[in-house]
C-alpha positions in Angstrom: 24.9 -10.9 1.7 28.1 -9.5 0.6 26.9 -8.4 -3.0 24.3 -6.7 -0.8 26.6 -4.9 1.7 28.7 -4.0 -1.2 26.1 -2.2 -3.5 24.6 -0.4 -0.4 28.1 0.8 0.8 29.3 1.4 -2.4 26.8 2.8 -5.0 24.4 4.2 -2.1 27.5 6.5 -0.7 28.2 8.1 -3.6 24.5 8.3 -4.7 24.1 9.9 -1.0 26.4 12.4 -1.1 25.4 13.5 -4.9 22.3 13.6 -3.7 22.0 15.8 -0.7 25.1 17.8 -2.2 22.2 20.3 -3.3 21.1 20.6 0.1 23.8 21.1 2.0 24.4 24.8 0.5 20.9 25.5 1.4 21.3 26.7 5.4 24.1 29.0 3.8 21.8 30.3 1.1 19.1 31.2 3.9 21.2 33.0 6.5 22.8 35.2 3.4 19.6 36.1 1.3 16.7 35.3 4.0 13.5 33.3 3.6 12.8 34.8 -0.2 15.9 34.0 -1.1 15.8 30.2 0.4 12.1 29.7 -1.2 13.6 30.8 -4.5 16.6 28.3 -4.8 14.3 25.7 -3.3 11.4 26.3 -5.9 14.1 26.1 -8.6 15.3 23.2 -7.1 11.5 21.6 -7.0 11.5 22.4 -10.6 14.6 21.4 -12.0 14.0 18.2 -10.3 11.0 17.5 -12.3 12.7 18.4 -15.6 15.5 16.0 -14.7 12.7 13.1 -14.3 12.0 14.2 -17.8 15.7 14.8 -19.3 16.7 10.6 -17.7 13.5 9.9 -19.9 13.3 6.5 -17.7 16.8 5.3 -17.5 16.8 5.2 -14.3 14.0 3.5 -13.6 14.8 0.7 -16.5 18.2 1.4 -17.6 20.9 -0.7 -15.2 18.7 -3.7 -15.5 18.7 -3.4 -19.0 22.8 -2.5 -19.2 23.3 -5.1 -16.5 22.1 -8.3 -19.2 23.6 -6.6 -22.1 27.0 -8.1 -23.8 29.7 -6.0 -22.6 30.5 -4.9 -26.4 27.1 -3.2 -26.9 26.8 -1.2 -23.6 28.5 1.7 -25.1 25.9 2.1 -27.8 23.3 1.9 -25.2 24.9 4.9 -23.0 25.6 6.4 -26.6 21.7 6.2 -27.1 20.7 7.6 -24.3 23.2 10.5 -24.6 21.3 11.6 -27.6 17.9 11.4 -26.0 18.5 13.0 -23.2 20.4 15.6 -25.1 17.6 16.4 -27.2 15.5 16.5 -24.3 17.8 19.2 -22.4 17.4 21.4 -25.2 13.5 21.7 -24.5 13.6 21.3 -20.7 16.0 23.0 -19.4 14.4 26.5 -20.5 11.4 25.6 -19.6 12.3 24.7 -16.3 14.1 27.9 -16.4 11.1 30.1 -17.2 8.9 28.4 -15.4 11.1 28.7 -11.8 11.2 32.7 -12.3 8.2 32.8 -12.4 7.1 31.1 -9.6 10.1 32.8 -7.7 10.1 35.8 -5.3 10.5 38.7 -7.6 14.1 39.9 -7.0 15.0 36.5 -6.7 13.8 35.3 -10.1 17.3 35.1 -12.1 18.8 32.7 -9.1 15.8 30.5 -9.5 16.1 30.0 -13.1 19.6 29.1 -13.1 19.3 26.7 -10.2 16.5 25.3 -12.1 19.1 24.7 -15.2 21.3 23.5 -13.1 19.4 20.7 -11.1 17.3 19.9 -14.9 21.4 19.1 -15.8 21.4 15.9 -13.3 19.3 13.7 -15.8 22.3 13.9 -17.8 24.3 12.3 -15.4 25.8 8.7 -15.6 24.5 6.8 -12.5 22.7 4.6 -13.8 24.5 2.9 -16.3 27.4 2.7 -13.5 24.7 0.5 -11.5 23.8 -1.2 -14.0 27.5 -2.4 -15.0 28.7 -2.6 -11.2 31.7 0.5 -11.2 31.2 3.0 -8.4 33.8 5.2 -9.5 31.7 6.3 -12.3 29.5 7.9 -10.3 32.2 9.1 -8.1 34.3 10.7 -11.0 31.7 12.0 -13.0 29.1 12.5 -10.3 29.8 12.9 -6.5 33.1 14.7 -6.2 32.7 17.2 -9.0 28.9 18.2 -6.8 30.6 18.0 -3.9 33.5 20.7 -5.2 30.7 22.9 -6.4 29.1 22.8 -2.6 31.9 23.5 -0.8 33.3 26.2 -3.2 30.3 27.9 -3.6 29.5 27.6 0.0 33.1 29.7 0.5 32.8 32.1 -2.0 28.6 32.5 -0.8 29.3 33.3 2.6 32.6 35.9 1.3 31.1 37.8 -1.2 26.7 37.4 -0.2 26.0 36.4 -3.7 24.2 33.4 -4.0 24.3 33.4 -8.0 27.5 32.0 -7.8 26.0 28.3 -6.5 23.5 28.0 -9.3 26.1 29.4 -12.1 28.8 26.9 -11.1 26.6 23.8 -10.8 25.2 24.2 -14.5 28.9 24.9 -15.4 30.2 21.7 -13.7 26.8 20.0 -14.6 27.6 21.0 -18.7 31.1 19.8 -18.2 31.0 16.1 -16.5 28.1 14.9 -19.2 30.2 15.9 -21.8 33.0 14.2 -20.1 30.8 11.0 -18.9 30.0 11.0 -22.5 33.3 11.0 -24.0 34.5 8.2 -21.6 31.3 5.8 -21.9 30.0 6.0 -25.3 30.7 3.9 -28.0 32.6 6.4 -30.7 30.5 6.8 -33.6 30.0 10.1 -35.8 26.5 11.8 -36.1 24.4 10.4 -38.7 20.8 11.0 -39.7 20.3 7.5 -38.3 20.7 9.1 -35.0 17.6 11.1 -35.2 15.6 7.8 -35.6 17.6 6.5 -32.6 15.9 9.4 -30.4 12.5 8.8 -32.0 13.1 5.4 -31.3 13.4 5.9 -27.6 11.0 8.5 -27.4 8.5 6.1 -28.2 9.5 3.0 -27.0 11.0 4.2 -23.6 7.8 6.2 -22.8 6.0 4.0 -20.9 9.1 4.1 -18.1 10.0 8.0 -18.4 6.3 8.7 -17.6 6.6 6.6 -14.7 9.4 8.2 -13.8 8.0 11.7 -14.2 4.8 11.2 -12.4 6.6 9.9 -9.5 9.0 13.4 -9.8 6.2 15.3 -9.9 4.7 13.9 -6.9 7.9 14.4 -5.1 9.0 17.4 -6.3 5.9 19.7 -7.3 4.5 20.1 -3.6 7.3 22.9 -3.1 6.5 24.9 -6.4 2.7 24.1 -5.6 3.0 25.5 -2.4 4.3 29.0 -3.8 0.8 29.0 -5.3 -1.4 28.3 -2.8 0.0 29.4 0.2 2.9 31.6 -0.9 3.7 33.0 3.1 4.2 29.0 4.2 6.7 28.3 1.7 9.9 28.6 3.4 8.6 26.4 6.3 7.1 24.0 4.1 10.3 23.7 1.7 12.4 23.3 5.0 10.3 20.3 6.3 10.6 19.1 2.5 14.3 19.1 2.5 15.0 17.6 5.5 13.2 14.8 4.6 14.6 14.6 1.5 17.7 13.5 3.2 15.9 10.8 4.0 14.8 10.2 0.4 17.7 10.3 -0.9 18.8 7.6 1.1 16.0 5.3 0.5 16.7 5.9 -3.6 20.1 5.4 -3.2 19.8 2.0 -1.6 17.3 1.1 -4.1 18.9 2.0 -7.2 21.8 0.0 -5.9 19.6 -2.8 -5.5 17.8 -3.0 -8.3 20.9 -5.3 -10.1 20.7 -7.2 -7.5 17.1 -8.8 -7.3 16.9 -9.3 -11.0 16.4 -13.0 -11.5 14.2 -15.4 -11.2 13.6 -18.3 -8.5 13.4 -18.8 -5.0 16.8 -17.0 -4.5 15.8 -14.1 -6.6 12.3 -14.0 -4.0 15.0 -14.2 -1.1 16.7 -11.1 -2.1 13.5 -9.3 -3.1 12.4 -9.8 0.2 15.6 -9.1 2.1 15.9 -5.8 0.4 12.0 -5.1 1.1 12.5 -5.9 4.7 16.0 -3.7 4.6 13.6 -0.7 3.0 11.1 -0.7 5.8 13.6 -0.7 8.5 15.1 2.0 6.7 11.7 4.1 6.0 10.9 3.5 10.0 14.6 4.9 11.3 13.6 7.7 8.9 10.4 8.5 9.9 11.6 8.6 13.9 14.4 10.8 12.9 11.7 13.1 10.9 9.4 13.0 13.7 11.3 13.4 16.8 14.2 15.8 15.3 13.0 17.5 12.7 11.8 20.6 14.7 15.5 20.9 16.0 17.3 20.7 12.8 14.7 23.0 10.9 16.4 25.6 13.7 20.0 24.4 13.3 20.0 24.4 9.4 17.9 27.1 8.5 18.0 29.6 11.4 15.4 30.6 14.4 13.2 32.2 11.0 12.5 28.8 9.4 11.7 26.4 11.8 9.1 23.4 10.9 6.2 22.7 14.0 5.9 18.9 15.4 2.8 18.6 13.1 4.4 18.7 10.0 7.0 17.1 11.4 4.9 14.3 11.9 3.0 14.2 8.7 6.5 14.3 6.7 8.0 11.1 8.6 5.0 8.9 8.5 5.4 9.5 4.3 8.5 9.0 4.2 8.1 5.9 6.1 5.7 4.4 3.7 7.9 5.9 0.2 10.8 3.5 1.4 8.5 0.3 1.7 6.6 1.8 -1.8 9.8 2.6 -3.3 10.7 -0.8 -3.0 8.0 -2.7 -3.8 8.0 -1.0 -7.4 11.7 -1.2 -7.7 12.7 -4.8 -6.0 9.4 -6.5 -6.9 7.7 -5.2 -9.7 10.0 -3.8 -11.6 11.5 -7.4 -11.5 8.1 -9.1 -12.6 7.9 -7.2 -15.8 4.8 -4.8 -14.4 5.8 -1.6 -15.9 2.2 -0.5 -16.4 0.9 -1.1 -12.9 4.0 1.5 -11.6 3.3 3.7 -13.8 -0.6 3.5 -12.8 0.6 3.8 -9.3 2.8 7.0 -9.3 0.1 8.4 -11.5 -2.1 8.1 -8.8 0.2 9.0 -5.9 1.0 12.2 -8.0 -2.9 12.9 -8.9 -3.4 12.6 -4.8 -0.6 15.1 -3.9 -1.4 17.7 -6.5 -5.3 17.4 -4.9 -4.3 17.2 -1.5 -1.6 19.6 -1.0 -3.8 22.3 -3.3 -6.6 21.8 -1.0 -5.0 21.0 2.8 -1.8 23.3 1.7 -3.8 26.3 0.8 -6.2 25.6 3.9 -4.1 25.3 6.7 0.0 25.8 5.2 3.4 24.0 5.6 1.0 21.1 8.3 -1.2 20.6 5.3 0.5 20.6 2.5 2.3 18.2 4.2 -0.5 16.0 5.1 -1.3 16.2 1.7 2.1 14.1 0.9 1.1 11.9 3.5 -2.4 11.1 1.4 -0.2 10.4 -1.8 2.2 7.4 -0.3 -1.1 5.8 1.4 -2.9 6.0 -2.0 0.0 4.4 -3.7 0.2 2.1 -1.0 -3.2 1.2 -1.2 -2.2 0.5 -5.0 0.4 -1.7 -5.0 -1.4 -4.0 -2.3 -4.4 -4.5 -4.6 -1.9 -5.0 -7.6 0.1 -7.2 -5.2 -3.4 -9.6 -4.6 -4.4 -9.6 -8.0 -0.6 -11.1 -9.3 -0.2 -13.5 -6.3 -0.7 -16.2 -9.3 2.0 -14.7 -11.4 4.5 -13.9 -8.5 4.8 -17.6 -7.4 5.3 -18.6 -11.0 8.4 -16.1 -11.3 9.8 -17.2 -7.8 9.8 -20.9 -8.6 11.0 -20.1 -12.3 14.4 -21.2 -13.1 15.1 -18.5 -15.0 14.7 -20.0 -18.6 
């Protein structure tokens, strides 16, 4: 239990505070520039998120169990690797991520949303992964967490003194540019640029793309409702995107703990099941504390972050909790169990269908009845992919017990 306490103390903190680093500038953003100026960070946000997915290309899904078995000499070549992958990846995604925020943006708003777009696409170059995957924390602290936390806190200041929110987006690309580079230099194996590179990326490309679809689906189903809603039900946006972000607290909690995890239950046998199951049982106690908090509080701190404007009604309230209930036990049944058992393909089957749900759903309940149905609409998603991985779960029962009595040869 101590390995356990450690990676959820350790890797989930800094994770945690990376994570909602992004959010914490946001109650600042709305009382300066209002609710169009709120919806427009938030949509580039919603946006750059999904570009990140693409930009990690799976690493994060795959990548610390695959650094975690790997001889100590060659896990700079595999950070180098992914450098250049996700490199050639920014240089496609992060303009259209750009482009495709302004446009979706409130009109006088547009330039902020690109930026912030660029600048949230920037986090699949970060190093967290391969941190969790070789057991240093301080990785992600020094290359991750306290440079986004700087940016928060300055910008916040300099936000609230001059009125321009420009200056969040513009700094976090800037800091965002400079720690990959710097991750870079630290982690990777030093090696000049050769043509062999290029097959290196192609390489990945294809073999990694089963995992960075995976990984984008699941983005997409997370991410996209914001942007969505800017289409189908433009006026509920900034309630919507407030409900969103709250419970994306809670989401990035739940990712945290499992990405810190995920080291942990690799293996095979009956004390690889043990800690499979101890960290599904720690995921739904987690998902349910998450889903009261959501449920019962939410209204308040829609108020008390974003203003008397922007506040979120018990309904959607609701809806938002009970999902993200049911993403922490999802979220670790793919990560903690299959994941682990080697079935890539059903995950990626599942978030396809979670995301095919949520772009239905919230198009259809959003533009019908606003912020309470388009986030009902999230709600259908995590109970379609629930509904998944249970059938998946009956049809491998076979196949699980084999792995949990294996003794790892």
């Amino acid at each position: 239990m101590r390995g356990f306490a450690g990676r959820i103390f350790s890797f989930s903190g800094l994770q945690i505070l990376s994570g909602i680093s992004p959010l914490l500038i946001l109650p600042v953003i709305s009382r300066v520039s209002g609710p169009d100026g709120w919806s427009s960070i938030a949509i580039g946000q919603s946006i750059g998120a999904i570009a990140a997915a693409v930009i990690l290309y799976g690493w994060g899904l795959t990548g610390p169990a695959k650094v975690a078995v790997a001889p100590t000499a060659e896990r700079g070549g595999l950070y180098r690797d992914s450098v250049l992958t996700r490199s050639a990846l920014t240089l496609v995604m992060a303009p259209l991520a750009a482009v495709g925020a302004a446009l979706l943006a409130f009109a006088e708003f547009r330039v902020e949303a690109a930026i912030m777009a660029v600048g949230m696409a920037l986090m699949g170059l970060a190093p967290n992964w391969y941190a969790v995957g070789i057991g240093r924390a301080r990785i992600v602290a020094a290359f991750d967490t306290v440079p986004r936390l700087a940016v928060t806190i300055g910008s916040s200041l300099l936000i609230i003194v001059t009125g321009n929110i420009l200056i969040y987006p513009v700094l976090l690309t800037v800091v965002g540019l400079v720690t990959a580079w710097l991750a870079h230099r630290t982690l990777s194996e030093r090696r000049r640029l050769s043509r062999g590179d290029l097959k290196v990326v192609q390489a990945n490309l294809r073999f990694r793309f089963k995992p960075a679809a995976s990984a984008l689906t699941m983005a997409t189903y997370e991410s996209f409702p914001v942007s969505l809603m800017s289409i189908v039900s433009l006026p509920s946006v900034a309630v919507f995107a407030a409900a969103e972000r709250i419970n994306r607290y809670g989401m990035i909690i739940i990712y945290s703990a499992s990405n810190s995890l995920q080291g942990w239950v690799a293996g095979t046998g009956s004390a690889a099941r043990k800690r499979r199951l101890t960290a599904l049982l720690f995921h739904t106690v987690l998902g349910l504390t998450g889903a009261a908090v959501m449920v019962f509080f939410g209204p308040w701190l829609s108020t008390v972050l974003f203003g008397s404007l922007i506040t979120i009604g018990s309904d959607t309230a609701l809806f938002f909790g009970l999902s993200l209930g049911l993403m922490s036990i999802t979220t670790s049944i793919n990560f903690h169990i299959f994941i682990p058992l080697g079935l890539n393909t059903q995950v990626f089957v599942g978030t396809l269908i979670a995301a095919s749900v949520s772009v239905a759903a919230v198009s259809v309940l959003g533009g019908l009845y606003g912020a309470p149905g388009g986030a009902l609409g999230v709600l259908c998603a995590q109970l379609a992919l629930l509904l998944w991985q249970i059938i998946v779960l009956l049809r491998h029962r076979s196949e699980v017990r084999v792995h949990n009595r294996s003794d790892g040869s």
